[in-house]
Structure formats: structure tokens, C-alpha cells
C-alpha positions in Angstrom: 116.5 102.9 71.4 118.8 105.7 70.7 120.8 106.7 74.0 122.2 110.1 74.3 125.7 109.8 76.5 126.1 113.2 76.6 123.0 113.3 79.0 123.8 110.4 80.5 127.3 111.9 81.7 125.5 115.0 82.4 123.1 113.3 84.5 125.8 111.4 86.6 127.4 114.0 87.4 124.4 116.4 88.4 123.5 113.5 90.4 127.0 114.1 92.7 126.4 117.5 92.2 129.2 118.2 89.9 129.2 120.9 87.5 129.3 119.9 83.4 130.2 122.5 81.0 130.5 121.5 76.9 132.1 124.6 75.6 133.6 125.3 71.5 137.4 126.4 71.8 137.6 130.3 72.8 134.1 130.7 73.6 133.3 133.3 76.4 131.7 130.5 78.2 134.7 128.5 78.6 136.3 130.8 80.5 133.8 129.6 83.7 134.5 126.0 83.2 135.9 126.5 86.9 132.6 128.8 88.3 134.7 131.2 87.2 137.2 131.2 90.1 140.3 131.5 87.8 139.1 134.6 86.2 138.2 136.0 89.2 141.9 135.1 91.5 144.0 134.9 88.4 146.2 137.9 86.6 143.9 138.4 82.9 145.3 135.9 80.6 146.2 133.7 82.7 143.2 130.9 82.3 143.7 131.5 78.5 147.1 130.3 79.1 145.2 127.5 80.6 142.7 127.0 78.2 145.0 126.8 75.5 147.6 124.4 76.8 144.4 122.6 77.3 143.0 122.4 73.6 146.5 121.8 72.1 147.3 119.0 74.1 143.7 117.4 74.1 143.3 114.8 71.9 140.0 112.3 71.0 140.3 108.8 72.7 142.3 110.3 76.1 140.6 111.6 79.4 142.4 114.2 80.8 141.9 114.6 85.0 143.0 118.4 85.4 144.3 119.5 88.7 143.8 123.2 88.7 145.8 126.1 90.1 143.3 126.2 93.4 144.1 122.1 93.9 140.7 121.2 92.8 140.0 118.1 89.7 138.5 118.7 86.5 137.5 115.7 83.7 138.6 116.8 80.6 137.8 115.1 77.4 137.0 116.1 73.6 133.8 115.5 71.9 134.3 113.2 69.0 134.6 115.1 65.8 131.2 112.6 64.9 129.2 115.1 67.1 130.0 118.1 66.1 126.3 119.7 66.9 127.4 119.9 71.2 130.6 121.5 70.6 134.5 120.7 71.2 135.2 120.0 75.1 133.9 118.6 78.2 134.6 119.8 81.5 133.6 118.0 84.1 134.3 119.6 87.4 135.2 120.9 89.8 135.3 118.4 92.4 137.9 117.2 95.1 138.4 113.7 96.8 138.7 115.5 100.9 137.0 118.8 102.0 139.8 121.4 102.0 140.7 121.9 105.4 142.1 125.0 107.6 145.6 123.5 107.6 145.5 122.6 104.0 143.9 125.8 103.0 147.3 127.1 105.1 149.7 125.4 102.8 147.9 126.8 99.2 147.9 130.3 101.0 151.6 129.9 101.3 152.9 127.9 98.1 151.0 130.2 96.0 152.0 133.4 98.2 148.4 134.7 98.4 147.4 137.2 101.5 145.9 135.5 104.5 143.0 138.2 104.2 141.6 136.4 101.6 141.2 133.1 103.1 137.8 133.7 103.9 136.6 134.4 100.3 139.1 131.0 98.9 137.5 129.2 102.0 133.6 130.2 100.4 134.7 128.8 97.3 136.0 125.0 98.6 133.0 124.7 100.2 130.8 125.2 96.9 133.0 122.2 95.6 131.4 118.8 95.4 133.7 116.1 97.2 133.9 112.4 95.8 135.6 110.0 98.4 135.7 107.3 96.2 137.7 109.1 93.6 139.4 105.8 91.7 135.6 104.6 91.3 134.6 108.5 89.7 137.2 108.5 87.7 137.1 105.1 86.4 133.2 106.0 85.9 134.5 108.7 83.7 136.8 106.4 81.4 133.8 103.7 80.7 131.5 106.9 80.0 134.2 108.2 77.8 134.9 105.0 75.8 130.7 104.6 75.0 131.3 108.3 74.0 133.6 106.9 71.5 132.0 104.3 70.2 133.5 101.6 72.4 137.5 102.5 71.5 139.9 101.8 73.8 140.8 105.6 76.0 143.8 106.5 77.7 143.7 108.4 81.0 146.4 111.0 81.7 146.9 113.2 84.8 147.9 117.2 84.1 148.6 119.6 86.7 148.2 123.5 86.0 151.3 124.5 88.0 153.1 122.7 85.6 151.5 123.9 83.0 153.0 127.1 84.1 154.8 128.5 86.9 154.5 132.3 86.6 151.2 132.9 88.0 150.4 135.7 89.9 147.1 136.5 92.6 145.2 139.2 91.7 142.4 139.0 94.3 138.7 140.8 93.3 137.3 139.8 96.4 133.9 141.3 96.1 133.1 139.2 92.4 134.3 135.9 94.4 131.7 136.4 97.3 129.1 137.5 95.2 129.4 134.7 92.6 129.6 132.3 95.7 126.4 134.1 97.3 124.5 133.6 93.8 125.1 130.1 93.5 124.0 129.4 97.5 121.0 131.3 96.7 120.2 129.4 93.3 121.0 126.0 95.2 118.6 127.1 98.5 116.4 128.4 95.6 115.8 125.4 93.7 116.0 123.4 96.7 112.6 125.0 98.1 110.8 124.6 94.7 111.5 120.4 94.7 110.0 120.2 98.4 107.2 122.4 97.6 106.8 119.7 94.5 107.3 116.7 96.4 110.3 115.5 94.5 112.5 114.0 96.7 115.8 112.9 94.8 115.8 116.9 93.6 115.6 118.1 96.9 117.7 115.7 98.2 120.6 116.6 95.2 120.1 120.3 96.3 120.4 119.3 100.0 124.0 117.8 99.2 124.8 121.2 97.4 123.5 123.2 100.7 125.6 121.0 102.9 128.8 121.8 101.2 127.9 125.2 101.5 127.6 125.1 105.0 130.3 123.7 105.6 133.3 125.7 106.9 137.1 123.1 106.5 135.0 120.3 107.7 134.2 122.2 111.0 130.3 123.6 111.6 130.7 124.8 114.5 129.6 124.4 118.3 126.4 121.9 118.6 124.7 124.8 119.2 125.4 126.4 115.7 124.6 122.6 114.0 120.9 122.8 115.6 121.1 126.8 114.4 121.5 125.6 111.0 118.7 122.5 111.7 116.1 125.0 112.9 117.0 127.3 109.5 116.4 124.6 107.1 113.0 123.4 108.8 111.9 127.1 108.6 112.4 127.2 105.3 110.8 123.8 104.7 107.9 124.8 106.4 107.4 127.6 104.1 108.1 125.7 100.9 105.2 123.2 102.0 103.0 125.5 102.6 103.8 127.6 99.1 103.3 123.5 97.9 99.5 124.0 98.8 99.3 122.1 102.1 97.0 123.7 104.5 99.0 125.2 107.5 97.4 122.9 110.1 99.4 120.2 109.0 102.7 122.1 108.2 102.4 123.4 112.0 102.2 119.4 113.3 105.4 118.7 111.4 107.1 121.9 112.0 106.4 121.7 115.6 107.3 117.6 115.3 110.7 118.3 113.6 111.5 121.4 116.4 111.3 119.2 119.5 113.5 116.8 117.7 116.2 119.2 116.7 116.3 120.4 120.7 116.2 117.1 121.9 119.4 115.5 119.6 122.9 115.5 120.4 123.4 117.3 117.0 127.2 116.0 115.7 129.2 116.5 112.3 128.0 112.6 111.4 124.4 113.0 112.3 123.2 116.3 111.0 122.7 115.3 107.1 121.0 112.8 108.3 118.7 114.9 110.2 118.7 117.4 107.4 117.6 113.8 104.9 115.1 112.5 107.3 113.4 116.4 107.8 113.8 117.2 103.7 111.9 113.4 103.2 108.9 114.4 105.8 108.4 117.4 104.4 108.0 116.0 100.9 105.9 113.8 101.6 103.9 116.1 103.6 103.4 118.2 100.3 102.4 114.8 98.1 100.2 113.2 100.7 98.2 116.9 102.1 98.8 119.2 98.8 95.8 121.0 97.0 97.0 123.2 94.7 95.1 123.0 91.7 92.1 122.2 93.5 88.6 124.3 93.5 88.7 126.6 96.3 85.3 124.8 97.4 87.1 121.5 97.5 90.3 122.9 98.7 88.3 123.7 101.7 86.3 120.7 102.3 89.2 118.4 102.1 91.0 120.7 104.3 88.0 120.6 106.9 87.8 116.7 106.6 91.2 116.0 107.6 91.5 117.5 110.6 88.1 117.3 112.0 87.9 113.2 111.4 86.1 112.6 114.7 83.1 115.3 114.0 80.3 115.2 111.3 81.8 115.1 108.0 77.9 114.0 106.1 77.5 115.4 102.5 74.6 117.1 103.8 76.8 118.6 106.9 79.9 119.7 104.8 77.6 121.6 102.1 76.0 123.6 104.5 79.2 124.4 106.3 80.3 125.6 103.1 76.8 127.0 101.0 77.2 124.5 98.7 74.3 122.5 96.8 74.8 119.2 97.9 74.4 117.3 94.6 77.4 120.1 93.1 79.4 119.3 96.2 79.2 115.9 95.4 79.6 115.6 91.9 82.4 118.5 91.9 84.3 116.2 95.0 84.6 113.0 92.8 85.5 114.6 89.6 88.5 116.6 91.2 89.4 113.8 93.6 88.9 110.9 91.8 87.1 109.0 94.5 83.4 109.6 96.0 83.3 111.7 99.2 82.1 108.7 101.4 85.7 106.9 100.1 88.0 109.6 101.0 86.3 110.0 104.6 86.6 106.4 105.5 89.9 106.5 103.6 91.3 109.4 105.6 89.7 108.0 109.2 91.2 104.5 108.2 94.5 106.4 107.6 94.5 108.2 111.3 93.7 104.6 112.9 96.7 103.5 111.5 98.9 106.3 113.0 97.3 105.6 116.3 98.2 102.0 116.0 101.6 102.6 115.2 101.9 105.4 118.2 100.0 104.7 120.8 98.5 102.1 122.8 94.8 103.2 123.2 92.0 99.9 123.1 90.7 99.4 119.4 87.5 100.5 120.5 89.3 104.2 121.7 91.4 104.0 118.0 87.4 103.9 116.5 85.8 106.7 117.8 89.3 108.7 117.5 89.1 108.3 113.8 85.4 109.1 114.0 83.7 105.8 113.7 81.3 105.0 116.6 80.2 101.3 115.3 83.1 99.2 116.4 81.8 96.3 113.9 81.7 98.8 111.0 85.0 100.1 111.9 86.7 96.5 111.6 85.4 95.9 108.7 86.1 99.2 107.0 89.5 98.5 108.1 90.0 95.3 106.9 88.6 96.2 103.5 91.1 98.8 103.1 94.4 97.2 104.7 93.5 93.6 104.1 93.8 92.8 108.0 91.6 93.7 111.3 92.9 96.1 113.5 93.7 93.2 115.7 96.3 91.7 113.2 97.5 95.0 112.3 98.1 96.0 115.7 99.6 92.6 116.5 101.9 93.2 113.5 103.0 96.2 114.5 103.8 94.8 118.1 106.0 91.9 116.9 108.0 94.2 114.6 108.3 96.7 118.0 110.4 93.4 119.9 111.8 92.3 116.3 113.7 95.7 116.5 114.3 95.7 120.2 115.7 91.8 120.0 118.2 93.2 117.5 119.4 96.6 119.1 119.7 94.0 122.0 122.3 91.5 120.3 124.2 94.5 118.8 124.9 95.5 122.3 
């Protein structure tokens, strides 16, 4: 099996978020290694300066970790002259090891004399920069990456530093191409973040999430509690409307919307907490979209599936629904298991299974109650649907659930 490490790198570092760029010396494209931060702040000339200090000291078999003029790391290493197809360099950044904070945006205002008006635009682009907190482990991730890239060779690492590269450069602020670039890329990562909940893909909506956080993010500080649960009822407004462009009937986006709304008011919402609120909310909805999706479904069978979930406790006969919708029966039927995979009579006692199980877990209503709830009258028939499609009675499930209810509590207990 043939591995591609150039994927592979670029995978790890899409995976923290981190930007890779594989560029041929002097291509236009190079000059945006950085996001394009240096060509926008710097004098013209100045990241060709850069650039070319770069590519004469680069050599194959040494990984170069950049620290740029704006204090921010770059992984810099040569393709081997083997692979000549990809082009000559890899940059792999930018990325810090700490979030740039107020007083340390202070100090790189004043060492590199650059107007205090401009803060706010510098203090946009730190917060579109990935942080890695456990830089020695990155970088030492880079160095084994780099030595498979070369065949299993021994590499050197060596640390370069732009201000000593040279010391003569001068701010020339555009400030209007550095918000708009900034704006672009927020939009892109809110963009793509929407399209992977609307698919049900969590690990891309969870890498976009990371990309919106930073983002947000203003020198570490978010703001009042107030503004953290203003930015918690954004996000599960615009969740709510990428699950519903994800073809899940607005019944069911309302239950989670409304679920995920009394949280938000009800949480102490801190610095520490809210990504995991924002995790928790982005895995719901996700699986909202795989479990209740029906886009690319017949409208016929779009609607029927739609009525069948949330009327569980009515009529849901083959003979019922095909009326209800002017539908031969024998079509309905033979149309529902040929775009479901499963008979009608399976998905209904699948779904009403699937709701006693929720009232299990949430409430404590009598077995009998649970039944006719999920819209099966015989209590016999009911335990033995059940048990057919869990492997236990409700009994044992319910008795389950109950011991893991004290496990927990016997636990939080000791850790007080």
C-alpha cells in the first residue's frame, strides 16, 4: 500500500486547523503562505525579502520553525528533489503556542512602532490563528513527518526569526484588505461549518467549530456572560437552520432548538464551558440530521415518515396513512420499503420502540403508561416487541437505566 505523506501532513494539520501551503519558488501563491498578512502590513518587497532569505537558506533534510514578523510560527521544510510533481516548499502555518493577548498585543504595537488604531484589525488577525499548547509535541510531530518525507534520513531542526532576518521593516497599514480578508475567511469557516451539520459529519463540523471559536475570540477575553450566551444562542440559530436545509422536518428541529435554548438561559456560561456547550449543541444537531433526515426521499415518503414520527400514539395502518395521503396502498407499500429499506410495519414498531426508550431514560411513568405513549395498547405485545428489538424487557431496561442513575450519583458523591 502506497502512502502519500504529503496528505498525511496535510491532513494533520487540517485536523488542528492549521493552514498548509506547497508553493514552487516565486510563485504568486507563495506570497499568502501567511493568509496574506505580510503583504497586506508589510512595505512591497518586504515578504520577498522574506521569501528569499527563506529559499536560500532552506536546505533538504532540515525543518525550519519560522517565527514571523507578527510573532506567529510557521513549519518550513523543502520537498525532496524525488517529488518534484508537488512543488519546492512547505509551509505549514501559521499557528502560535498562547492566544495573543491585549498586553502582548501592547508590546508588538510598540517594538514594531505600529499605530494603536490598528490594533483592532492586527487583533482580527490573531484570532484567525490556530493555537497549539503542546507546541514541543507539534513540532516534534513535524520532524517524524518530515524524516518519512525523506525516506527515513536523519533531519535537523533549526529555529529562524524574521526580525533577524532583517531589521528595516517598515508598517504600511491597508486596513480595509486586512478586515476583509479576515471577514472572508470567518464567512468560509461559518460557511463550511453549516454544510458538515446539515450532512451529519461530525469531525468536519467539529474542525470548523475550532476555526469559529478562534474567531470569536477577542485576547482570550469573550466578554460578559451575557455576550458568551449571545454568541450560544447565534450558533444554535444557525444550527437550526443548517438542519433543516439537511432535510429534517421542522417539528423536530423546533424540539431541539427549543431543548438547546432553555439550556443556554439556564448555564452559568464561562470561558472554560462554552466550547463545550458549543461541542455538545454541534453533536445534537448532527445527529439530529442523520437519525430524522429525508432528503432524497419521494415527496410521498418524505411525508409519511414525517407523519409517523411524530404522531406515534395515533393510527399509523397502511390502510390509514394511504388515505391520509391519496395513495394506492399496495404503491405506498412497495414504494416505503424500496426507499427505506425496511417494511412499513418495521419502521413503526421501530420508531414506537425508539420513543419508549426515551421515556425510559426521562421519565418515570409505569411501563404500562410508556406503552400506550409510544402507541401500543397491548402491554404483552409491547414487551415483546421490545425485547425483540433491544434484547431486554422493558423491565430490565428500565432497571438498567436505574442502576446506572445511582452508579453516577455514587461517584459524583465520592468526588465530593
Amino acid at each position: 500500500m502506497t502512502v502519500d505523506l504529503l496528505e498525511v501532513l496535510k491532513k494533520v494539520a487540517s485536523c488542528r486547523g492549521i493552514q498548509l501551503t506547497i508553493v514552487k519558488g516565486g510563485s504568486p501563491q507563495a506570497r499568502d503562505f501567511d493568509t496574506g498578512v505580510g503583504r497586506t502590513l508589510l512595505e512591497t518587497g518586504e515578504m520577498n525579502q522574506i521569501l528569499e532569505t527563506l529559499y536560500k537558506e532552506n536546505r533538504e533534510g532540515i525543518v525550519y520553525f519560522v517565527k514571523d514578523y507578527f510573532e506567529a510560527e510557521y513549519c518550513v521544510l523543502r520537498v525532496p528533489e524525488s517529488e518534484p510533481v508537488y512543488g519546492e516548499y512547505i509551509f505549514v502555518g501559521p499557528y502560535r503556542d498562547m492566544v495573543m493577548t491585549n498586553a502582548q498585543l501592547t508590546a508588538l504595537l510598540e517594538e514594531k512602532s505600529i499605530p494603536r488604531e490598528y490594533a483592532n484589525e492586527l487583533q482580527e488577525y490573531f484570532s484567525t490563528i490556530p493555537v497549539v499548547a503542546e507546541i514541543g509535541q507539534w513540532r516534534e510531530l513535524c520532524m517524524t513527518l518530515a524524516q518519512m518525507l525523506y525516506g527515513g534520513e536523519p533531519v535537523q531542526s533549526e529555529y529562524m526569526s524574521q526580525s533577524s532576518m532583517d531589521s528595516s521593516f517598515r508598517y504600511e497599514p491597508h486596513q480595509e484588505e486586512l478586515s476583509f480578508k479576515v471577514l472572508e475567511q470567518r464567512s468560509a469557516a461559518e460557511g463550511e461549518f453549516l454544510k458538515a451539520v446539515s450532512n451529519s459529519n461530525v469531525e468536519g463540523a467539529m474542525l470548523q467549530l475550532n476555526r469559529l471559536i478562534q474567531y470569536q475570540q477577542n485576547s482570550g477575553d469573550r466578554g460578559s456572560a451575557r455576550d458568551r450566551k449571545n454568541v450560544l444562542i447565534s450558533m444554535n440559530a444557525l444550527m437550526r437552520k443548517a438542519a433543516e436545509a439537511g432535510g429534517v422536518h421542522p417539528a423536530h428541529v423546533d424540539g431541539l432548538f427549543g431543548q438547546i435554548s432553555r439550556r443556554i438561559e439556564a448555564a452559568n456560561v464561562t470561558d472554560r464551558n462554552m466550547k463545550e456547550i458549543l461541542a455538545d449543541m454541534t453533536r445534537k444537531y448532527c445527529m439530529l440530521v442523520r437519525n430524522y433526515s429525508l432528503r432524497g426521499y419521494s415527496p410521498v415518503i418524505q411525508k409519511v415518515v414525517n407523519h409517523i414520527n411524530l404522531n406515534l400514539s395515533r393510527d399509523l395502518s397502511l390502510k390509514r396513512l394511504s388515505v391520509e395521503y391519496s395513495v394506492n396502498a399496495s404503491y405506498l407499500s412497495a414504494l416505503f420499503k424500496k426507499e427505506m429499506g425496511m417494511t412499513l410495519t418495521d419502521y413503526i414498531s421501530q420508531q414506537r420502540i425508539r420513543h419508549a426508550i426515551t421515556l425510559l431514560n426521562s421519565t418515570s411513568l409505569q411501563i404500562q403508561d410508556i406503552a400506550s405513549e409510544s402507541g401500543i395498547y397491548d402491554v404483552n405485545y409491547f414487551r415483546k416487541l421490545f425485547k425483540k428489538i433491544t434484547g431486554k424487557t422493558p423491565t430490565e431496561y428500565a432497571r438498567q437505566v436505574r442502576s446506572n442513575v445511582n452508579t453516577a450519583a455514587a461517584q459524583v458523591s465520592m468526588a465530593k
